[in-house]
TITITI-245766 format. One record per residue (C-alpha): residue in one letter; x, y, z; residue number from 1. Coordinates in Angstrom, 1 decimal. Layout:
REM residues N
A|X|Y|Z|NUM
...
REM end
This chain:
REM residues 545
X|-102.6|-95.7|-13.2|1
X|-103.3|-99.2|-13.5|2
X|-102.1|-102.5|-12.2|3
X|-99.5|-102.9|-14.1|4
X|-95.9|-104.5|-14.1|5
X|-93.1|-101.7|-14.3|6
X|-91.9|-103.9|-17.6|7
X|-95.5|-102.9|-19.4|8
X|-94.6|-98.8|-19.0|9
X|-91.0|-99.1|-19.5|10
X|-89.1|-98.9|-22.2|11
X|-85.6|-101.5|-23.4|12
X|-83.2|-102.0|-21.2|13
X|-78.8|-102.8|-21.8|14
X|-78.8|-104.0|-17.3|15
X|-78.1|-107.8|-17.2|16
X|-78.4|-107.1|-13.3|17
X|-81.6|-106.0|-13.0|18
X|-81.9|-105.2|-9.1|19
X|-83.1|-101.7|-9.9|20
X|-85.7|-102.3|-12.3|21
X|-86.8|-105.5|-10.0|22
X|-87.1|-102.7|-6.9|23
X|-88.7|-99.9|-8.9|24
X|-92.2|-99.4|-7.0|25
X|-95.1|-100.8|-9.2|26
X|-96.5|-98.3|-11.7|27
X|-99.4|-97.6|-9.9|28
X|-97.5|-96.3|-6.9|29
X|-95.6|-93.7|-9.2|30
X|-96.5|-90.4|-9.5|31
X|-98.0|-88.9|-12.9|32
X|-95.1|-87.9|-15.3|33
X|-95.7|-85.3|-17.9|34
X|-93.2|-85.4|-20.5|35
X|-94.5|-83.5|-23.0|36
X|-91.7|-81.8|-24.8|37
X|-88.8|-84.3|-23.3|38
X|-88.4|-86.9|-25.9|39
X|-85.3|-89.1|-25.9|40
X|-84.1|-91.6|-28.1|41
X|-85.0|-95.4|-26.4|42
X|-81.3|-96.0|-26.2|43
X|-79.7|-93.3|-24.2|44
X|-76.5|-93.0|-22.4|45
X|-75.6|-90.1|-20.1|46
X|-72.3|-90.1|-19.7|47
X|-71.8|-90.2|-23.8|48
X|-74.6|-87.5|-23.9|49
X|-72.1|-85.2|-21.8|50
X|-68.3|-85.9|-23.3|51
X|-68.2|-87.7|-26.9|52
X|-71.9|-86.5|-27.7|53
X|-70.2|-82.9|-26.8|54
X|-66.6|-83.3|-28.7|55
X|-69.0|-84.4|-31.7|56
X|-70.9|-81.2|-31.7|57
X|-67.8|-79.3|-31.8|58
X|-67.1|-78.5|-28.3|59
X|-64.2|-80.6|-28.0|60
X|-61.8|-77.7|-27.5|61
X|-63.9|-75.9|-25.0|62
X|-62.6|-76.1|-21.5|63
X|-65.5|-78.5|-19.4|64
X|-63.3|-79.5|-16.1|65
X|-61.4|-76.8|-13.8|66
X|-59.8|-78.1|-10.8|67
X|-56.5|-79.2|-9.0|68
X|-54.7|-76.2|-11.2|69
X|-55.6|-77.7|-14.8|70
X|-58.2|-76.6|-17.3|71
X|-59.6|-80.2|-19.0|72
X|-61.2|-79.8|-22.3|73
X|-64.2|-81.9|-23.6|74
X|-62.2|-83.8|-25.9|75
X|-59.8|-84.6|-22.8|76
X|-63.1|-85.2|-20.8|77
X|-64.1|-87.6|-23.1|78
X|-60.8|-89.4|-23.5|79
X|-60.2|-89.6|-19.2|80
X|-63.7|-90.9|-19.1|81
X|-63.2|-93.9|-21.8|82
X|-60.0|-94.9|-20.5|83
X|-61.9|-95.1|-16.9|84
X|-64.8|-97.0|-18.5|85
X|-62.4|-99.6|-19.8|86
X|-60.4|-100.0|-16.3|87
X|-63.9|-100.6|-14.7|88
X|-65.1|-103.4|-17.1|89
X|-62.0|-105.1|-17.6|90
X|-60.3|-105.1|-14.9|91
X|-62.9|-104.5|-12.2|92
X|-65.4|-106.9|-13.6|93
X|-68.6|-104.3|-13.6|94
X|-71.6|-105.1|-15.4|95
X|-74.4|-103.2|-17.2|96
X|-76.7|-102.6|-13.7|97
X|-74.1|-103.3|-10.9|98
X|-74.0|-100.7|-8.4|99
X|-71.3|-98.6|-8.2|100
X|-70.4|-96.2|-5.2|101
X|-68.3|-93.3|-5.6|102
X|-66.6|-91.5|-2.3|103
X|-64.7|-88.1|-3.0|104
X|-64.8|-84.5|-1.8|105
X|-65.9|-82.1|-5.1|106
X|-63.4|-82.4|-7.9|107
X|-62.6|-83.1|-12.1|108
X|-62.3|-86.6|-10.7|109
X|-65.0|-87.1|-9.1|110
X|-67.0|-86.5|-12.1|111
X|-65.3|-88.6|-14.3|112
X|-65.5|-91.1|-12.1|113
X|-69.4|-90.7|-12.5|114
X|-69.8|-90.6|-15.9|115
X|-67.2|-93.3|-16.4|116
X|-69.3|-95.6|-14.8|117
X|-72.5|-94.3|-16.0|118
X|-70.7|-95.5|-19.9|119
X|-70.1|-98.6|-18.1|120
X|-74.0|-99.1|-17.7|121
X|-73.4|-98.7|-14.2|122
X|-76.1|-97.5|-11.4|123
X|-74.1|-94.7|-9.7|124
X|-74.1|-93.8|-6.2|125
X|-72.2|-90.4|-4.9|126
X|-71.8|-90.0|-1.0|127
X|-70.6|-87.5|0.5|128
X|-67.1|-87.5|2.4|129
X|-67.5|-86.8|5.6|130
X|-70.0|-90.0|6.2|131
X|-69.1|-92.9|8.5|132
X|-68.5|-96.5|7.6|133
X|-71.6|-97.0|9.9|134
X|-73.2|-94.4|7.5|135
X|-72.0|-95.7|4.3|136
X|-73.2|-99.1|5.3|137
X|-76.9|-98.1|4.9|138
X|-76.0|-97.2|1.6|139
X|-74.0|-100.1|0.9|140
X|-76.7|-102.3|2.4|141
X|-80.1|-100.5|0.4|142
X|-78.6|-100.3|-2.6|143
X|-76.9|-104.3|-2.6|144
X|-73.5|-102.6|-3.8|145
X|-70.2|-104.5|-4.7|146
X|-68.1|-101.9|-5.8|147
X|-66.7|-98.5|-4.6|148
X|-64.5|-95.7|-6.1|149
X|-62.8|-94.0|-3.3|150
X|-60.7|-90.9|-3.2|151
X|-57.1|-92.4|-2.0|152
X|-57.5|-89.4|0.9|153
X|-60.7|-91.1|1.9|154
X|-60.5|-95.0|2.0|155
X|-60.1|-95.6|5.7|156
X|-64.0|-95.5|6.5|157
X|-64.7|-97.6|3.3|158
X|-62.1|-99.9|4.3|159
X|-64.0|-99.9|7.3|160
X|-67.4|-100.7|6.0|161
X|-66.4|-103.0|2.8|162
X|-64.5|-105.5|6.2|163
X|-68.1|-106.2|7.6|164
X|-70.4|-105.9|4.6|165
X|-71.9|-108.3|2.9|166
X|-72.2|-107.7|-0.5|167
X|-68.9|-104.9|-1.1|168
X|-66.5|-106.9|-2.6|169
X|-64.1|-104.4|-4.3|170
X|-63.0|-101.0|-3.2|171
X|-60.2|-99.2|-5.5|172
X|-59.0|-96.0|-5.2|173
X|-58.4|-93.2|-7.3|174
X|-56.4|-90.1|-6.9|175
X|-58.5|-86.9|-6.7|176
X|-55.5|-84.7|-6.8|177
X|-55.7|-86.1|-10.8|178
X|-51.8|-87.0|-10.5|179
X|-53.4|-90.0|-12.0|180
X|-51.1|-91.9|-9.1|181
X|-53.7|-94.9|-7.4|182
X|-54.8|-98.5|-8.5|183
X|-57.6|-97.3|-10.9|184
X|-56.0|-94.6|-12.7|185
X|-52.6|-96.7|-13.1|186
X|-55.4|-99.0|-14.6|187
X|-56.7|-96.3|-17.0|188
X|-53.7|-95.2|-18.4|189
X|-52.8|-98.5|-20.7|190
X|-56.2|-98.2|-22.1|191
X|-57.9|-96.7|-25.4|192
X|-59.3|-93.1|-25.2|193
X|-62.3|-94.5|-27.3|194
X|-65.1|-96.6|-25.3|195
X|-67.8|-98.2|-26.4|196
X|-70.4|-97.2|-24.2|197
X|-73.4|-99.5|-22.6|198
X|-76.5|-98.8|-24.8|199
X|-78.5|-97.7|-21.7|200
X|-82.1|-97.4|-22.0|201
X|-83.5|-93.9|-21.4|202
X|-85.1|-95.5|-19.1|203
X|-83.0|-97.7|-17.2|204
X|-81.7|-96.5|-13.8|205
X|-78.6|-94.2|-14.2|206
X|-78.4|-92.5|-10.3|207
X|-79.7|-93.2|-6.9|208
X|-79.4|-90.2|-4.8|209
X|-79.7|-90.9|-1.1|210
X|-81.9|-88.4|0.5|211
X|-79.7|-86.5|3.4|212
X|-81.0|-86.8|7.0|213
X|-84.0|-89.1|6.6|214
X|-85.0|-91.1|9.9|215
X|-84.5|-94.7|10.2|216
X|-83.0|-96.5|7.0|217
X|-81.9|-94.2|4.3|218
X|-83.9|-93.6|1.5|219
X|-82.6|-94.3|-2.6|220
X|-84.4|-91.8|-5.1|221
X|-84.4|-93.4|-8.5|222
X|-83.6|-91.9|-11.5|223
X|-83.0|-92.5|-15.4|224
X|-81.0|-91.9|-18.0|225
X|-83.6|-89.2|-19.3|226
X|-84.5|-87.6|-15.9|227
X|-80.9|-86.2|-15.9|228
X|-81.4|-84.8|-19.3|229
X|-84.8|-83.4|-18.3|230
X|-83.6|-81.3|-15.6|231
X|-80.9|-79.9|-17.5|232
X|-82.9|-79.2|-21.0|233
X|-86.0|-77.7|-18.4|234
X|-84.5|-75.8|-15.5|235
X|-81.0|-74.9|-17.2|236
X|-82.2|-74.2|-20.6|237
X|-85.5|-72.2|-19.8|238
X|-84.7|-70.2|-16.2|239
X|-80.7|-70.1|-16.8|240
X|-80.1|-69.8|-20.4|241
X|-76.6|-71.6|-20.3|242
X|-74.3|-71.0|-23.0|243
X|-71.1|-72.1|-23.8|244
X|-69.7|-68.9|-22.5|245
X|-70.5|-69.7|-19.0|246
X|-68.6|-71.1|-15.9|247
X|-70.6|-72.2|-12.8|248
X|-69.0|-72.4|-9.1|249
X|-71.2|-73.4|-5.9|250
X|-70.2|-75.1|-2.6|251
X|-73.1|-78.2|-3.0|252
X|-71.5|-81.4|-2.4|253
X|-71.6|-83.5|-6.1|254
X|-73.0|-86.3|-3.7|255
X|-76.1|-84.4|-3.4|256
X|-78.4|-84.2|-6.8|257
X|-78.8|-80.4|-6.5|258
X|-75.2|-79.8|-6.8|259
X|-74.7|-82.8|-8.9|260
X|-77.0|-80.4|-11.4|261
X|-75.4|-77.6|-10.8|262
X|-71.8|-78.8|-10.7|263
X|-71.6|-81.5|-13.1|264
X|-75.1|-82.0|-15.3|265
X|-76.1|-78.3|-16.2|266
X|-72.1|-77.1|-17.3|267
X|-71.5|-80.0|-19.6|268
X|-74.6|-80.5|-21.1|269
X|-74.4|-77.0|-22.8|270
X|-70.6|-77.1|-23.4|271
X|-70.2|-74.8|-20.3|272
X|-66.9|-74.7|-17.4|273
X|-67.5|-76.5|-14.3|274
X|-65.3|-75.2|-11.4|275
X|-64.8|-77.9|-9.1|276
X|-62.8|-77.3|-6.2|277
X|-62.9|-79.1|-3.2|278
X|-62.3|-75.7|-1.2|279
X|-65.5|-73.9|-2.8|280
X|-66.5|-73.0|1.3|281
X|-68.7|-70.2|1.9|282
X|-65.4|-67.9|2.8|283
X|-62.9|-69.1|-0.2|284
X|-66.4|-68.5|-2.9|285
X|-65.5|-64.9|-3.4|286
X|-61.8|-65.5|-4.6|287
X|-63.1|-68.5|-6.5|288
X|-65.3|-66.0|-8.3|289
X|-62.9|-63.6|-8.8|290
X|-60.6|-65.5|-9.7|291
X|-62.3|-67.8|-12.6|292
X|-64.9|-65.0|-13.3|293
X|-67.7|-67.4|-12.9|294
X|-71.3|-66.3|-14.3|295
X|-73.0|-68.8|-12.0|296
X|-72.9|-69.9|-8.8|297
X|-74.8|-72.3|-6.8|298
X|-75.1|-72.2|-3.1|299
X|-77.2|-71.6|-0.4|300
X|-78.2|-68.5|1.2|301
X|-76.3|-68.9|4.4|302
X|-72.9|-68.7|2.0|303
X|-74.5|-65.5|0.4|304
X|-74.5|-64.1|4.0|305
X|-71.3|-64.8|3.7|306
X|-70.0|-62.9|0.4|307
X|-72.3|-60.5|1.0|308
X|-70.2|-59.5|3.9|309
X|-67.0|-60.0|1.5|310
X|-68.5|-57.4|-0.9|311
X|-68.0|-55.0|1.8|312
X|-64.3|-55.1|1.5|313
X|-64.2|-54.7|-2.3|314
X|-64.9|-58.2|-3.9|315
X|-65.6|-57.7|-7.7|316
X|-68.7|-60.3|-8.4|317
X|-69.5|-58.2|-11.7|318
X|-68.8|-61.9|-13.6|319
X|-71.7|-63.3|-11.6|320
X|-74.8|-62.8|-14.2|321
X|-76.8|-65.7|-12.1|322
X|-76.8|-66.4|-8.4|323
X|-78.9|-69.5|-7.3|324
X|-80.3|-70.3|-3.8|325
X|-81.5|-73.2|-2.7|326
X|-81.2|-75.5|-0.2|327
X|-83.3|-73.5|2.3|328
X|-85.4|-70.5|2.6|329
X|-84.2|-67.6|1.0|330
X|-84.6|-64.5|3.2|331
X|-86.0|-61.2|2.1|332
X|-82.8|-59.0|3.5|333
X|-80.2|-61.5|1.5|334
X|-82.0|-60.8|-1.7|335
X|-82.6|-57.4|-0.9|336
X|-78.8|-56.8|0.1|337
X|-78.0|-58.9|-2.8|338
X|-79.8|-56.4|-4.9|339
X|-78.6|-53.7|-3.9|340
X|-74.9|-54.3|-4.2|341
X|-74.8|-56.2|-7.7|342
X|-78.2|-54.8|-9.4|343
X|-78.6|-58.5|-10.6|344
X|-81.6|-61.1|-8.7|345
X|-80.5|-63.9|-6.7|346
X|-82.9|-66.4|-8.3|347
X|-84.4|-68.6|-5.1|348
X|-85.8|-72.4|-6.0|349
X|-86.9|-75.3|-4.3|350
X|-86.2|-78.8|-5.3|351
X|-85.6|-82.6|-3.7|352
X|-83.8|-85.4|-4.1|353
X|-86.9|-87.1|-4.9|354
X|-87.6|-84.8|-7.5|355
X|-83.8|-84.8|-8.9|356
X|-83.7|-80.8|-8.8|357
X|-85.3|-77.3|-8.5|358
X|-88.8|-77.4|-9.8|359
X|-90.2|-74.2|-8.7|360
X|-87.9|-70.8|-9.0|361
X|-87.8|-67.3|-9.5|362
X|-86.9|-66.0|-12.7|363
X|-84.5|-63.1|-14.4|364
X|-87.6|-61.0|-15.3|365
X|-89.5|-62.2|-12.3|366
X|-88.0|-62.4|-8.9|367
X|-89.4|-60.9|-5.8|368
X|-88.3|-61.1|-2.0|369
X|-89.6|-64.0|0.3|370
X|-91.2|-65.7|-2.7|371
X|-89.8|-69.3|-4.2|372
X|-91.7|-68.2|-7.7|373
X|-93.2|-70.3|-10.0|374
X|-92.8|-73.7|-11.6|375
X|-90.5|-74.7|-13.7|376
X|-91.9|-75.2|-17.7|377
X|-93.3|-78.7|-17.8|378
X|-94.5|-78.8|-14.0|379
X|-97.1|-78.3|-12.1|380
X|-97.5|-77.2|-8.2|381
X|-100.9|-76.8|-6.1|382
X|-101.3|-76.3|-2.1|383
X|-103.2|-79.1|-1.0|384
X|-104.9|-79.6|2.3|385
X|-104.6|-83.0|4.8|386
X|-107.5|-85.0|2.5|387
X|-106.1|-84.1|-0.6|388
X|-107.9|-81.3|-1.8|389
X|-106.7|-77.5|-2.8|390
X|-106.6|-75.3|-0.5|391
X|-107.6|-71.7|-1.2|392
X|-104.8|-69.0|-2.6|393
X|-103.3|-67.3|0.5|394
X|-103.5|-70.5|2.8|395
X|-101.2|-72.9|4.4|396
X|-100.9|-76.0|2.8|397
X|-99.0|-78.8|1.8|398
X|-97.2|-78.4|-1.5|399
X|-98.6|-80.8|-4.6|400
X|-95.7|-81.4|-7.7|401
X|-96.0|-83.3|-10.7|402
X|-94.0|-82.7|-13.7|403
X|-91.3|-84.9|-15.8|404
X|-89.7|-86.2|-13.0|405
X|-90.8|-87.5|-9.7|406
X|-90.4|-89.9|-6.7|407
X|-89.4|-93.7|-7.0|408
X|-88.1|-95.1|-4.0|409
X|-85.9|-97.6|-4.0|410
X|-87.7|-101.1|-2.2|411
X|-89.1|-99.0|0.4|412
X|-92.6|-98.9|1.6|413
X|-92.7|-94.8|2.0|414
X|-93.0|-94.4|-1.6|415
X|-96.7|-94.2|-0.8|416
X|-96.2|-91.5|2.0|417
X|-94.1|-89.2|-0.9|418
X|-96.5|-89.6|-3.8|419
X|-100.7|-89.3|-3.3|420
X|-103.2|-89.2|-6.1|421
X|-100.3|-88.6|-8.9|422
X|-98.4|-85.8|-6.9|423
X|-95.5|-85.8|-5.5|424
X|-96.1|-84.6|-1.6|425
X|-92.7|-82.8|-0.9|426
X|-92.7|-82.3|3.0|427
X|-93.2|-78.5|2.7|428
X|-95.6|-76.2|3.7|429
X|-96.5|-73.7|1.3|430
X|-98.6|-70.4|0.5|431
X|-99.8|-69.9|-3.0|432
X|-101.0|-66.4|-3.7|433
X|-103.7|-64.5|-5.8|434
X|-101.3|-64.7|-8.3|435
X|-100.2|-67.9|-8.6|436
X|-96.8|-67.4|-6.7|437
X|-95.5|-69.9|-4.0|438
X|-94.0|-68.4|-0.8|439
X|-92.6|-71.5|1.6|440
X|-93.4|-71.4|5.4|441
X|-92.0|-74.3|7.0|442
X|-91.5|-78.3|6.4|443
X|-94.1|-80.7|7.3|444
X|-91.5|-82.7|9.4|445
X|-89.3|-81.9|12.1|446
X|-86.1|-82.2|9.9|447
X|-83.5|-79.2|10.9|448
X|-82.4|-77.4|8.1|449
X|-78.7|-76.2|8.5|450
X|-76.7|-74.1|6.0|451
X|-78.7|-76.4|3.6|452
X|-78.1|-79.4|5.2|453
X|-80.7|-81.6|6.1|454
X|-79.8|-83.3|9.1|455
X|-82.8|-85.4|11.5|456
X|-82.7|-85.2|15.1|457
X|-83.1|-89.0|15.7|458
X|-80.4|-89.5|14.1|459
X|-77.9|-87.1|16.4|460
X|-80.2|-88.5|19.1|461
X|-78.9|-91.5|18.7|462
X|-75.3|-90.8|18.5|463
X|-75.5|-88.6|21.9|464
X|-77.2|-92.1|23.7|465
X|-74.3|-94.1|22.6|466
X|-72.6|-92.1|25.4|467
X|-72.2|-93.1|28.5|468
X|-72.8|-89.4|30.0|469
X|-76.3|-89.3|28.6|470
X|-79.8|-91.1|30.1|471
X|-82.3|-89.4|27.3|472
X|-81.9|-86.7|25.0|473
X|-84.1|-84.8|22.5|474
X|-83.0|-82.8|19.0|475
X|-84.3|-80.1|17.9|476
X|-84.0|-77.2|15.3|477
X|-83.1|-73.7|16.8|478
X|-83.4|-70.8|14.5|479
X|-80.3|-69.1|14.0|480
X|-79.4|-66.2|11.5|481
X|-76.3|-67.2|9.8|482
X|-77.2|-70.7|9.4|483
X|-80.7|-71.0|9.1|484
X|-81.0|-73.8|11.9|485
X|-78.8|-75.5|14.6|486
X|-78.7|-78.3|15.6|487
X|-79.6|-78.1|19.5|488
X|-79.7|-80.9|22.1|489
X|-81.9|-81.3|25.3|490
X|-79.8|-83.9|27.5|491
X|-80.7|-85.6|30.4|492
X|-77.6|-86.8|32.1|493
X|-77.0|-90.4|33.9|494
X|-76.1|-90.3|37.4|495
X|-73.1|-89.4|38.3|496
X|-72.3|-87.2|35.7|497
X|-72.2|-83.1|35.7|498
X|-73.3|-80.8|33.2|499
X|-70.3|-78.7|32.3|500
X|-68.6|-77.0|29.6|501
X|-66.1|-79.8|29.1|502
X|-68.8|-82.6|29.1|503
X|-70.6|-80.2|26.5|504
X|-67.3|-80.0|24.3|505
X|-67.2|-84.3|24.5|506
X|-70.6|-84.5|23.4|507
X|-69.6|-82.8|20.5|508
X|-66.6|-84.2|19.4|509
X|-68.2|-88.0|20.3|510
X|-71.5|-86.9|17.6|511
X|-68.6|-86.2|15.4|512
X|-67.0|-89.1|15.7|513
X|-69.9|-91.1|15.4|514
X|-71.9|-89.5|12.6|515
X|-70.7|-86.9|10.0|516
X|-69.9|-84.0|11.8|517
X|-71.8|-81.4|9.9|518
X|-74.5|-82.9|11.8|519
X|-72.9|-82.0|15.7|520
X|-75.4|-80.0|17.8|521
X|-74.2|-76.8|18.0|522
X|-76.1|-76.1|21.6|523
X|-76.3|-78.1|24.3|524
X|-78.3|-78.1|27.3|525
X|-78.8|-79.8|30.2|526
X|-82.3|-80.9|31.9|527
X|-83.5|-82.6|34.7|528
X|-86.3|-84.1|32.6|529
X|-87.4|-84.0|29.1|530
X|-91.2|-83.2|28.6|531
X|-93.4|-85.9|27.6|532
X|-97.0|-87.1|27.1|533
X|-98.5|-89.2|29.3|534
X|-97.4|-92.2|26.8|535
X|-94.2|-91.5|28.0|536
X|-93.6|-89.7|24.2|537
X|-90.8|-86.3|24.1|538
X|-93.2|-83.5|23.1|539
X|-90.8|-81.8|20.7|540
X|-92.9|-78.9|20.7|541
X|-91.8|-77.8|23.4|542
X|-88.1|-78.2|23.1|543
X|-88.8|-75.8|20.4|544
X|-91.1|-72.9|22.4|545
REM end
């Protein structure tokens, strides 16, 4: 690509704030997108595209929302969505471009929130729940963001972080029990259930999704109007076939973009049930199931470890016709045991935040153990070698993407790190076979991979140092069966302290306090020294040996 300004490749825009445009890397720092066979209108609005554009079709009727003990239809959908839009424009003041950050556990409020905003002309940001004010700061801080949504159950850390920020100026809170009973949905209900929405630009900025665990400051992933559309008209339409008929469950956090897809994007863009319940655990998925006879569910495989178990005891998952792992590896006995007790695949895939969702996946008619399968229609994959070049089938490499989405970081100067010659470098190390299949065997990085979180050691690291217990200390990923990964920390202790099961148990509940606690090392041990290179640097390695 040539030098050229991200105005020349772009098309009209509705933002009057223009910060993410004006921070979009420049053109020639962008990976290669192939969009053959995704063509949008110039003016494009998601959240339309997903309610009104639905009711219009004649899906109006259909239910789209379940959660908090009510069924919403489309049409209701629509109307909840409208009235929000109007609360945030006139009363809150947002403009077409502003940033707008949403804080909730999983729920039917949640996502209107989202798509409220997104009719605004809003840049949305979902985070997940369990973050920190010092976490949500980052956010707050990357992105330049004046307003939040909160969850009335979760406004004590965003009270938190809005008191020292510089640039969040309003925080209002909504009620994610839907008893419509906090400042913005008081502020909804005087107002018309018809909205005219933001003429977006399919290729304005509609979503930043922060990537999970990344060292130092956070990373945004930006994407547009159409890249939403893209991933449900590609992945959802070609490997899932979803109809109307179907009702998808899964455990993902909305916050993150693969459940996001799978929660929110890939039900209501087909006229689909989204079950969104803020218990949808690993343990409660089972009843959930049963109990809403879902056809899909999205989770990852450490929660199919779990119903698998479940299944034992005489769970009925007959409903299921589609069960979608992600998030980590997939092993070979969970499919296999999977197979065995339901006769239907469990379809494994691989995706990033960068990438918005699963671009390489196993299929109904072709699934296999301990293989991620094939790209999806529309992109490409190679296994590339440190100078850029293929590497021959049946060798290591690193895995090469391109396809109609792709990585654009936010202001940040790793863009070139994620995207080399056109392709998107993902962090993983893959095999590609005689036959063209991809089988995964390991990241790049040092990231820990737990129950499909990604969660970086630094990080922990730092959060044990802030104790006064601990001189040095060094994280690590240590396999574990159920999870995947834990989280395990090497501690060196100052003086005057002992290593003991009670110091163990405060190191864990300080990490929690300190950082989401998800992200708590689950082992602990205690060293006299941590190894090191003779430049004084903690040889990881072989924390991990």
């Amino acid at each position: 690509m040539t030098d050229r300004s991200v105005h020349d490749v772009l098309g009209p825009s509705a933002h009057v704030d223009t910060f993410t445009r004006d921070n979009l890397p420049p053109p020639e720092q962008w990976p290669d997108f192939l969009l053959d066979g995704f063509d949008y209108p110039e003016r494009l609005n998601i959240g339309v595209e997903l309610t009104d554009a639905m009711v219009e079709r004649g899906h109006g009727d259909r239910v789209a929302l379940i959660g908090n003990g009510r069924r919403r239809t489309y049409k209701e959908l629509a109307d909840w969505t409208n009235r929000l839009a109007h609360a945030m424009v006139t009363d809150l003041g947002v403009k077409p471009g502003n940033r707008v950050l949403i804080r909730s556990a999983n729920n039917p409020a949640m996502v209107a929130a989202w798509l409220a905003a997104t009719k605004a002309g809003a840049v949305v940001v979902n985070t997940m729940p369990l973050l920190r004010a010092g976490e949500l700061a980052k956010i707050v801080d990357k992105a330049e963001i004046a307003f939040a949504l909160c969850d009335t159950r979760l406004m004590d850390e965003m009270t938190t972080c809005a008191k020292s920020s510089a640039f969040l100026e309003t925080v209002v809170g909504f009620d994610g029990t839907s008893n419509h009973d906090a400042e913005l949905d008081r502020l909804a209900l005087e107002k018309p259930v018809t909205f005219d929405a933001v003429p977006t630009g399919r290729d304005d900025v509609a979503l930043l999704g922060f990537t999970s665990g990344t060292t130092g400051a956070p990373k945004a992933t930006m994407h547009f109007h159409r890249d939403i559309l893209v991933i449900a008209d590609g992945y959802a339409r070609e490997v899932l076939n979803v109809t109307p008929d179907d009702v998808f469950v899964g455990s993902p956090p909305l916050a993150f973009t693969f459940g996001l897809g799978g929660l929110a994007v890939f039900p209501l863009r087909f006229g689909a049930a989204a079950t969104l319940l803020e218990n949808a655990s690993p343990p409660n998925m089972i009843e959930i199931i049963e109990q809403f006879r879902a056809t899909i569910s999205f989770t990852a495989p450490t929660a199919y470890r779990v119903m698998l178990r479940a299944m034992d005891e005489g769970a009925d998952l007959s409903s299921l016709r589609a069960a979608v792992s992600a998030g980590e590896t997939l092993p070979a006995p969970v499919y296999e045991e999977w197979m065995q007790k339901t006769g239907k695949p469990m379809l494994d895939g691989i995706g990033a935040t960068e990438m918005l969702h699963i671009f390489i996946t196993n299929r109904f008619d072709d699934h296999r153990p301990a293989c991620t399968g094939r790209p999806v229609t529309g992109y490409e994959a190679r296994v590339i070698g440190e100078d850029g070049t293929e590497r021959p089938r049946g060798e290591v490499g690193r895995l090469a993407v391109r396809g109609p989405t792709g990585c654009r970081y936010l202001a940040d100067d790793r863009q070139t790190d994620y995207v080399f010659n056109g392709w998107n470098i993902t962090g993983d190390a893959f095999v590609m076979d005689a036959d063209g299949y991809l089988h995964f065997a390991a990241r790049n990085d040092d990231m820990i991979v737990s129950s499909g979180y990604n969660i970086a050691g630094p990080e922990v690291e730092a959060a044990l140092l802030s104790h006064p217990a601990v001189a040095e200390c060094a994280v690590v990923g240590q396999p574990d069966e159920d999870r995947g990964a834990i989280v395990a920390a090497h501690v060196v202790l100052a003086e005057g302290h002992s290593g003991d099961d009670a110091l163990v148990t405060a190191l864990q509940e300080h990490v929690k306090a300190a950082i989401a606690p998800y992200k708590y090392p689950r082992s602990i041990r205690f060293l006299d020294a941590l190894p090191k290179t003779e430049t004084g640097k903690i040889q990881r390695f072989r924390l991990k040996d």
